[in-house]
C-alpha positions, 0 to 999 in steps of 0.5 A: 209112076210118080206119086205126084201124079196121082189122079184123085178120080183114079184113087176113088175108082181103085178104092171102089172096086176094092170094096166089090172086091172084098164084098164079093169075097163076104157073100161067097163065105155067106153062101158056101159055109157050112156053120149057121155061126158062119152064114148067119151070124157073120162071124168072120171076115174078108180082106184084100192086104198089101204085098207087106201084109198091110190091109188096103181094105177090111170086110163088112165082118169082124175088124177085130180079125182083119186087124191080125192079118198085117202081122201074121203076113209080115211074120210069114214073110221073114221066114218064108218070103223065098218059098211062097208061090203062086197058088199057096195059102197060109193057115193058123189059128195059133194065139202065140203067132198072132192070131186069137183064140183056137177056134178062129182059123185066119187064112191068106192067099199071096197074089202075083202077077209074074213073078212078084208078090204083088198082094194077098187075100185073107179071109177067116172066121169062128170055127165051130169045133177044132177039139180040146176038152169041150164041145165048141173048143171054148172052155173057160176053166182051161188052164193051159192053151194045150187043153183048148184043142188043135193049134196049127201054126202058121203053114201051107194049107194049099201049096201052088194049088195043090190041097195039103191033105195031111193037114186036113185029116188031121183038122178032121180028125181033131173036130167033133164036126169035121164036115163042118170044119172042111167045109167052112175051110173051103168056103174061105179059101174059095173067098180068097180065089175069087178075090185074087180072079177079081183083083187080076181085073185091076191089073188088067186095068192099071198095072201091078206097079201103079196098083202099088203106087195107088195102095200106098197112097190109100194107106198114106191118104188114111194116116193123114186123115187119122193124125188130123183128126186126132190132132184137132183132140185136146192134148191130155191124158184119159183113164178108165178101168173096168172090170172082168168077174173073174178069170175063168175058174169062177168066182163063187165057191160050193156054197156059194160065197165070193173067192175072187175079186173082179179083175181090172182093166185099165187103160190111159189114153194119151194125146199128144200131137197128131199120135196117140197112146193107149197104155194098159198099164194096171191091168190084171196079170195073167191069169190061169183060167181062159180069160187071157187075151192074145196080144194079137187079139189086143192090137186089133181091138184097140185099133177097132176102138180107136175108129170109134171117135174118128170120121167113119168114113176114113178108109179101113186100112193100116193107115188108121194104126199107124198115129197108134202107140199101143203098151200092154205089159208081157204077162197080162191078161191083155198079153199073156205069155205061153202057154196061157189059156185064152179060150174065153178071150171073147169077154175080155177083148169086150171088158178092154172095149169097154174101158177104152170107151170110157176113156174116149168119152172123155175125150171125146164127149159127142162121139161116144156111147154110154156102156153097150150090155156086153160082148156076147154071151158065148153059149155052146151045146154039144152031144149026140142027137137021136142017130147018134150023130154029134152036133155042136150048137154055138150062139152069141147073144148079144144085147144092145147099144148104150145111150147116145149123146143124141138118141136111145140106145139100139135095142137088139144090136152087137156092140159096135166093134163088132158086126154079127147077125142074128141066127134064126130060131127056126135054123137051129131048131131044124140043125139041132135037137133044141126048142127056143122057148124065148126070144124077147126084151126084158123090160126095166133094165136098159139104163135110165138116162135123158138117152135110154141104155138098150134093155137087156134080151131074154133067150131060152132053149130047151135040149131034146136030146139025152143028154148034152154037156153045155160051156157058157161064157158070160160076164157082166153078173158083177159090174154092170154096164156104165152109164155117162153124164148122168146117166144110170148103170144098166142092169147085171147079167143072169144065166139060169138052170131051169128057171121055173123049176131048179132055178140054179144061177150059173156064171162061166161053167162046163156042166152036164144038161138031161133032156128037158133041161132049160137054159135061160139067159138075161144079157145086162142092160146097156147104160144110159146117157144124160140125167134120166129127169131130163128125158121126153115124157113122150119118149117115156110113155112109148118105152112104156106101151113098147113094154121096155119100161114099166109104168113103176120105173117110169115114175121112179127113175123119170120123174114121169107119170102115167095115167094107166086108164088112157096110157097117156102122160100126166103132165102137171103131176109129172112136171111136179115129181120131177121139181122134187126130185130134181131138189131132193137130188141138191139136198144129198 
């Protein structure tokens, strides 16, 4: 089939079913997992990839492992395209053959109609334990990836549908939960034959060959979309650093006294024509801890940003990466070399983001949002319950959205490269021996600005177990969330042992818990955007009666004043204080 002969209502039909495709694909993971991590905090991802391995289409999970799959699929194909068969699926979890951390399993299932490869499905997640020296494989003091558990490289998991059971005893036998594990494994090779059952409907349709004419066209229709919009930038050049607390290991001695500076990342964003560059040239080395992150890892994650200051309804597919230069010199902490540990990679593919949208709020001003708080705290709890049974609970607790150059901050809500859900107190207190004492907002510490940072969120549990041996990653306890155009820092993250007791701040550690003890975590406030003195008073007083602001920080970093006996705004004394402080501001 011509391409000139593209029908466009055709396109739009093929492109549709896709997304059901890829939809149905989520929902078979969402119902047969085993992993609360899994089915409630959608920590994984579907995908429908060309015959070359390029993605025609991404799920409603985690772009930042969709993104991996072009890659992954190419490589497998230089070395294997005469041996892979109808019925096969790949696995790997393998940071050096493309993909993320040890706990993240990718899977991709070839499609063909005849004896051509004419597609395939991928789908793959957080994987709750795969070994290593920790409960939950995400130790952030690991000095070598061979520390962090299982690494399989890229190999058959099922070969012309015939289950590989020597791989899964030894995935069994590496797990500290190994039902989970096979049973989160099944769910997402189930995700990909349902995938590849529906995309035979297409072909029933269409045809294997104007299917291919078609994905191409998708994938060409995005790149066009992409280059226009990044052609309509102002050429220049755009930098940012932000910066990681440390490498892993720590940055505080015994006593208590700082050891290690924070550790920059750095990007410059180039426009030049319809192409772009983002160069993190300057950033930090390699370090020894588990902060390193897999260049895989870093090709999606700029990708992912880079979909933040286009058109949101530019299809996701490879065509978006296409305008994208990406340079992240060898034996950096955003492309480390082997056998660098990256278990903890998670806050340092969010310190990159961060630094990318600073870049790109530059560039783009009335697209991008101030700092969100933070890629998600990563905690994990494991040991033995009362059986004598072993359980590993994982969470990511995340804290909100940055001001908007048009609205507040989203309380409550994953930063937007990601899209997690939230695990229910009452399921985990039902799978594991922990009590959730809190889950609640922290006022005052979301970012002062015309548009306010999302406050910060309170999380607490309480083990009921023996004992257990708890692995934290954390960031943001150095360098708070940035606010833009006027608008105020949010506040720094805090983790606590037995607050009301003890209270023992803790950064990034591995230590032992006792039953009844308490862990408290504070995420960082998100930054604000706008001169704060030019917010609503309206809006002011609701943070107030929402109990996000207090009346002591609505005067102090508002102007605002609130009459506490009717809990309304004075507006004679609010429109002086601001005056003052609007002139006290020209005289520094």
């Amino acid at each position: 089939m011509a391409k000139e002969k593209i029908d466009i209502i055709v396109l739009q039909l093929i492109n549709n079913f896709l997304y059901s495709l890829v939809d149905e694909m989520t929902q078979t993971v969402v119902r047969t997992s085993f992993s609360p991590l899994i089915r409630d905090a959608f920590d994984f991802q579907c995908a429908i990839c060309r015959a070359d391995g390029d993605v025609i289409l991404e799920g409603e999970g985690i772009s930042v492992y969709s993104m991996v799959y072009p890659n992954l699929i190419k490589d497998w194909l230089k070395e294997h395209r005469d041996t892979t068969y109808p019925g096969d699926t790949i696995i790997t979890n393998d940071p050096y053959a493309g993909g993320s951390h040890l706990p993240d399993f990718h899977m991709y299932h070839p499609i063909f109609v005849g004896d051509e490869l004419v597609a395939w499905t991928a789908s793959g997640g957080h994987m709750k334990d795969v070994g290593g020296a920790v409960p939950g494989s995400c130790a952030c003091d690991s000095t070598e990836i061979y520390q962090e558990g299982l690494r399989i490289p890229p190999m058959k998991l099922y070969e012309r549908g015939i289950r590989n059971d020597t791989l899964f005893k030894i995935m069994r036998a590496m797990s500290r939960t190994p039902d989970i594990l096979e049973g989160d494994v099944e769910a997402w090779q189930a995700s990909c034959l349902i995938g590849e059952r529906r995309f035979m409907h297409l072909v029933e349709t269409y045809g294997s060959e104007t299917l291919k004419v078609y994905f191409d066209e998708l994938i060409d229709y995005a790149e066009r979309l992409t280059r226009a919009e990044i052609k309509a930038m102002p050429d220049g050049e755009y930098e940012f650093t932000d910066y990681l607390d440390d490498g892993g290991t720590g940055y505080l001695d015994a006593e208590g006294n700082i050891i290690a500076d924070p550790l920059p990342i750095h990007v410059k964003i180039t426009v030049k024509g319809d192409s772009i560059t983002f160069d993190f040239t300057g950033t930090a080395p390699q370090v020894k801890g588990a902060m390193n992150n897999p260049y895989g890892t870093t090709v999606a994650t700029a990708l992912t940003n880079l979909r933040l200051i286009l058109d949101p309804d530019i299809p996701r597919n490879s065509g978006t990466m296409r305008p994208l230069t990406l340079i992240s010199p060898y034996g950096t902490l955003l492309n480390p070399k082997l056998p660098g540990a990256v278990a903890g990679r998670g806050a340092t593919f969010g310190r990159m983001s961060d630094a990318v949208q600073g870049a790109s709020a530059q560039l783009a001003p009335d697209k991008m949002l101030a700092c969100p708080s933070n890629i998600d705290t990563l905690l994990c709890i494991g040991g033995y319950d009362e059986t004598g049974s072993p359980f590993v609970f994982m969470e990511t607790i995340f804290g909100g959205w940055g001001g908007r150059p048009f609205a507040d901050g989203i309380d409550y809500n994953t930063i937007p490269i990601f899209n997690y859900g939230n695990q229910p107190c009452e399921v985990n207190e039902e799978l594991f021996p922990l009590m959730c004492n809190q889950y609640a907002y922290a006022a005052d510490t979301g970012g002062a600005g015309k548009y306010r940072g999302s406050v910060a969120l309170v999380r607490e549990w309480k083990l009921l177990a023996d004992e257990a041996l708890l692995q934290l990653r954390t960031d943001r306890q150095r360098t708070a969330p940035y606010g833009l155009y006027g608008g105020k820092s949010g506040t720094l993250s805090e983790s606590i042992i037995n607050p009301d007791t003890e209270n023992r701040h803790i950064a990034k550690t591995t230590l032992s818990l006792k039953k009844g003890d308490v862990y408290r975590v504070i995420t960082s406030g998100a930054g604000g955007w706008g001169d704060p003195l030019e917010r609503d008073p309206e809006l002011v007083l609701k943070d107030v009666r929402d109990e996000k602001v207090s009346v002591k920080r609505a005067r102090e970093a508002y102007g605002v004043v609130i009459n506490e006996a009717v809990m309304e705004v004075d507006i004679t004394e609010t429109q002086q204080l601001r005056k003052k402080m609007k002139e006290d501001k020209k005289n520094v």
